[in-house]
C-alpha positions as CSV (number, residue, x, y, z in Angstrom):
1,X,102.7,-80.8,17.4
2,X,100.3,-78.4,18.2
3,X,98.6,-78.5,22.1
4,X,95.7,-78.7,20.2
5,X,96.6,-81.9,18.6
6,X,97.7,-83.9,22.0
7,X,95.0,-86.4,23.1
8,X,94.1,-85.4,27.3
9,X,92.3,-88.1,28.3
10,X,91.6,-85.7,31.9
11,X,89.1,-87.4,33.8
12,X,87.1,-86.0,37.2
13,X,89.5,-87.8,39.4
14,X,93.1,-86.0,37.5
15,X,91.3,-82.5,37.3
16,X,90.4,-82.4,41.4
17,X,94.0,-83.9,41.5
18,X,95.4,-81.3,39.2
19,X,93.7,-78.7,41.1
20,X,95.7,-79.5,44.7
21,X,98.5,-80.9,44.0
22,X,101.5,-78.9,42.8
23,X,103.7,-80.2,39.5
24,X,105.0,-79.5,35.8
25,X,103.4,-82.1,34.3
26,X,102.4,-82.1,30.7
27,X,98.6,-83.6,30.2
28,X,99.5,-85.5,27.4
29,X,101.6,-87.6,29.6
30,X,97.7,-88.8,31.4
31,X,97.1,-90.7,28.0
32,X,100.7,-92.4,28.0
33,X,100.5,-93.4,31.4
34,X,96.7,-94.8,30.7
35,X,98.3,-96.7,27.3
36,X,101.7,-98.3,29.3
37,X,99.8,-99.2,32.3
38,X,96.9,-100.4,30.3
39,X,99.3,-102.6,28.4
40,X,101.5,-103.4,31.4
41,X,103.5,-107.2,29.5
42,X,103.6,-108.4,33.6
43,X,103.1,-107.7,37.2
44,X,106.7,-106.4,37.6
45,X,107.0,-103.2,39.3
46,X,106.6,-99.1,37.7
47,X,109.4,-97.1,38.3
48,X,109.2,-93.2,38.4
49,X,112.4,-91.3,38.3
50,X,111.8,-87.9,40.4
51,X,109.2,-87.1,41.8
52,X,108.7,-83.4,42.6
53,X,105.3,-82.4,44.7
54,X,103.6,-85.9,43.6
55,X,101.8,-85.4,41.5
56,X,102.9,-87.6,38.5
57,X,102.8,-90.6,41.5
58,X,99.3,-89.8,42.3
59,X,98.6,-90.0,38.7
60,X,100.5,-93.3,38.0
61,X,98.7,-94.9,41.1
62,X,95.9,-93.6,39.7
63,X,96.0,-95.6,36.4
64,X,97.5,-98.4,38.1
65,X,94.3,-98.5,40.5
66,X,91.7,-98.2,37.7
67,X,93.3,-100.8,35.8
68,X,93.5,-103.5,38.3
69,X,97.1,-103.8,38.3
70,X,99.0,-105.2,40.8
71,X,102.1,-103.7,40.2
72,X,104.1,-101.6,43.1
73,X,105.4,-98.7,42.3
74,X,108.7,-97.4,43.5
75,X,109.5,-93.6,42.9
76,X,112.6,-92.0,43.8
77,X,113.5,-88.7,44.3
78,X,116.0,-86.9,46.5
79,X,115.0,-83.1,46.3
80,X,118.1,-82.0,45.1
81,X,116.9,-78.9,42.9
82,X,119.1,-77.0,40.1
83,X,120.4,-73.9,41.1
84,X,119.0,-74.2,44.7
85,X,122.8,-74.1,46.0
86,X,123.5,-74.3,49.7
87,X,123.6,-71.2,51.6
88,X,121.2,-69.2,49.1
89,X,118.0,-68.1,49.2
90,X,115.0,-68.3,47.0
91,X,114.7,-65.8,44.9
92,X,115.0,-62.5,46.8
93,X,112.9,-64.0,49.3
94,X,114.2,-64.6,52.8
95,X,113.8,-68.5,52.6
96,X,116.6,-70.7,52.1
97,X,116.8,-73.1,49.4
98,X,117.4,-76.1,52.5
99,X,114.2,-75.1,54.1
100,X,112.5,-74.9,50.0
101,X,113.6,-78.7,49.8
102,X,112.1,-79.9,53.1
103,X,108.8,-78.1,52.1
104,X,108.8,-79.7,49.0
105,X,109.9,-83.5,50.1
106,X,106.6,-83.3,53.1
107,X,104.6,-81.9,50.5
108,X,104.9,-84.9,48.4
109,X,104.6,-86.8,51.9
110,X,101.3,-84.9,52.1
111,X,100.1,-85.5,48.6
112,X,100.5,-89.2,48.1
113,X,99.8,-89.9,51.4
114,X,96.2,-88.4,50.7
115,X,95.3,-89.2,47.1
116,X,97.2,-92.4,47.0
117,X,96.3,-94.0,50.2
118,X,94.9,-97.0,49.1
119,X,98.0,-97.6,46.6
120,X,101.0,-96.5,48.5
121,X,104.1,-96.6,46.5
122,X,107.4,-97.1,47.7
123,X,109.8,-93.9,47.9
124,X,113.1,-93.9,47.9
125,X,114.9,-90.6,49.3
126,X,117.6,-91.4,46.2
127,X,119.4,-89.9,43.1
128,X,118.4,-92.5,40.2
129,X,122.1,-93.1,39.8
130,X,122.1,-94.3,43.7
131,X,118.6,-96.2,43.6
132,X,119.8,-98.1,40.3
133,X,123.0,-99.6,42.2
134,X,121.0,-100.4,45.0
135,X,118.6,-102.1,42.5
136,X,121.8,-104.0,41.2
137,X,122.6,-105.2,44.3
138,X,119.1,-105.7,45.4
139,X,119.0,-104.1,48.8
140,X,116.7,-103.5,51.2
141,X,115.9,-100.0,51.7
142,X,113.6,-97.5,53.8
143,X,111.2,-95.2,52.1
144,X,110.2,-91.7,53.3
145,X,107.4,-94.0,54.6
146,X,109.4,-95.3,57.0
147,X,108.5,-98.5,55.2
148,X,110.6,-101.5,54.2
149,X,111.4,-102.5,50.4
150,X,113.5,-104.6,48.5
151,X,114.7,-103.3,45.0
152,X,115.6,-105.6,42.2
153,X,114.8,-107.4,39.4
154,X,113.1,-106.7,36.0
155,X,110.4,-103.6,35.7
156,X,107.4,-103.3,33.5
157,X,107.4,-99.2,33.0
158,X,109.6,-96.4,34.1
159,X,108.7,-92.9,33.9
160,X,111.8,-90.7,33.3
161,X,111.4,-87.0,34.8
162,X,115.2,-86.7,36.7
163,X,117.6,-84.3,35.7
164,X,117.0,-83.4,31.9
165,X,120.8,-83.0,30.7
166,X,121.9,-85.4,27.9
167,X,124.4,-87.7,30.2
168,X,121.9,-87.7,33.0
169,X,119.1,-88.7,30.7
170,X,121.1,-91.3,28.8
171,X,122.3,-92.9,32.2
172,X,118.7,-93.1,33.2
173,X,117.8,-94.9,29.8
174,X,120.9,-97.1,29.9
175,X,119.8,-98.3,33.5
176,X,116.3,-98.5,33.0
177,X,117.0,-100.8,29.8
178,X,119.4,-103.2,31.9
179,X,115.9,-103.8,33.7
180,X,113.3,-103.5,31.4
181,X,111.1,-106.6,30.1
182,X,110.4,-107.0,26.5
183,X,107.3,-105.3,25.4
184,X,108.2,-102.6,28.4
185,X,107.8,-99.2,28.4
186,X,109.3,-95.5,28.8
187,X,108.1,-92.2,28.6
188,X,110.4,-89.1,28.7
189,X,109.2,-86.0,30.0
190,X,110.3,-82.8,28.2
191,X,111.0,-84.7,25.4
192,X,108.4,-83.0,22.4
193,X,110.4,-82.4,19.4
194,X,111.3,-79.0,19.2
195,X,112.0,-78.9,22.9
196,X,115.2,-77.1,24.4
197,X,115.8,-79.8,27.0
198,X,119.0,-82.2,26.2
199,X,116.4,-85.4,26.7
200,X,115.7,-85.3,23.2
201,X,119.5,-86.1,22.0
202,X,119.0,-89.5,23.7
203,X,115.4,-90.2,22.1
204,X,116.6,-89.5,18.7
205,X,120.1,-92.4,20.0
206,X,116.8,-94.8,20.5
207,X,115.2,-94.2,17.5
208,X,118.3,-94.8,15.5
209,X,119.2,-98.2,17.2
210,X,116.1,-99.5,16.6
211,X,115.9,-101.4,19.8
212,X,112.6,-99.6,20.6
213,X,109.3,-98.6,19.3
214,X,107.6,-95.6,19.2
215,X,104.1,-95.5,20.5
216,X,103.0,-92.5,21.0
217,X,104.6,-88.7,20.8
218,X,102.0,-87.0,22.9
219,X,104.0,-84.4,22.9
220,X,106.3,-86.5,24.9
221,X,107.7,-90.0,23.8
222,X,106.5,-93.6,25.1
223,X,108.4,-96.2,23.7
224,X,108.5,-99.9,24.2
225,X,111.1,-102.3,24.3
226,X,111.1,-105.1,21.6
């Protein structure tokens, strides 16, 4: 698939938020998002697994807010970057990788805090790994917020965009469908066919089992549960 052939479904509000706020993210995700939270099957919470600079949570609240959904959303991230090992330094630049991670964690601080002000989601300073046993066990924890919030129970949509290897990936599927409602949704990022990332082992697994349905490949894949 051709960029030519994705449907961007930009509106004012994504482009002055695409403008400011820093992130990777593909435009043909905007129309997946707009679809799953369009088509939410109930009011359980959105999940996004990492969340970078914030500006796929600005985006989620965004759709969230201009559907009328009640939803909360609970993002976690914990700024843990690849190859950004202790004790090294960016680049050839004279900033360490510890002080790269703190700029990026207030920037995302800064960025949700601006744009998504009137729909605050909940952040959890977390590995996915780490939010999903809390979410087991249903704990109350504090987001970067310095907020309250209790995790548990089913989820309506989760937005996968952790660590891209093919165990990390399938670990975030597995837990994700232990939670998931019927008629739920995922989207993958980095997950276009003909992409290099290991993401795409575990959407061709799903396709196989048949447990999910493909609705759209724009590039990336939303599926949802049946």
């Amino acid at each position: 698939m051709t960029r030519q052939d994705w449907i961007d479904i930009s509106d004012e509000f994504t482009e002055w938020v695409c403008y400011a706020n820093a992130g990777m993210l593909s435009r043909g995700n905007l129309y997946c998002f707009n679809h799953a939270v369009a088509n939410l099957p109930t009011d359980d919470p959105v999940v996004e697994i990492g969340s970078f600079a914030g500006l796929s949570t600005n985006l989620l609240a965004h759709y969230l807010r201009k559907h009328g959904r009640c939803n909360r959303l609970i993002t976690c991230d914990k700024w843990m970057f690849e190859g950004a090992d202790a004790g090294t330094t960016v680049g050839d630049s004279p900033i360490p990788h510890e002080e790269y991670r703190d700029f990026v964690r207030a920037t995302f601080i800064r960025n949700v805090r601006f744009f998504s002000r009137d729909r605050l989601p909940h952040t959890v300073e977390m590995l996915s790994d780490q939010m999903y046993e809390a979410w087991r066990e249903q704990l109350e924890e504090q987001d970067v917020f310095g907020r309250s919030v209790r995790l548990g129970g089913p989820i309506s949509f989760c937005y996968i965009d952790g660590n891209h290897s093919y165990e990390c990936a399938k670990r975030d599927f597995q837990n994700t469908d232990e939670f998931l409602v019927p008629g739920g949704f995922i989207l993958f990022d980095d997950s276009a066919d003909g992409s290099q990332w290991e993401v795409c082992r575990v959407i061709e697994e799903i396709k196989a089992a048949g447990r999910y349905e493909v609705v759209a490949r724009n590039p990336n894949y939303l599926f949802v549960k049946k």
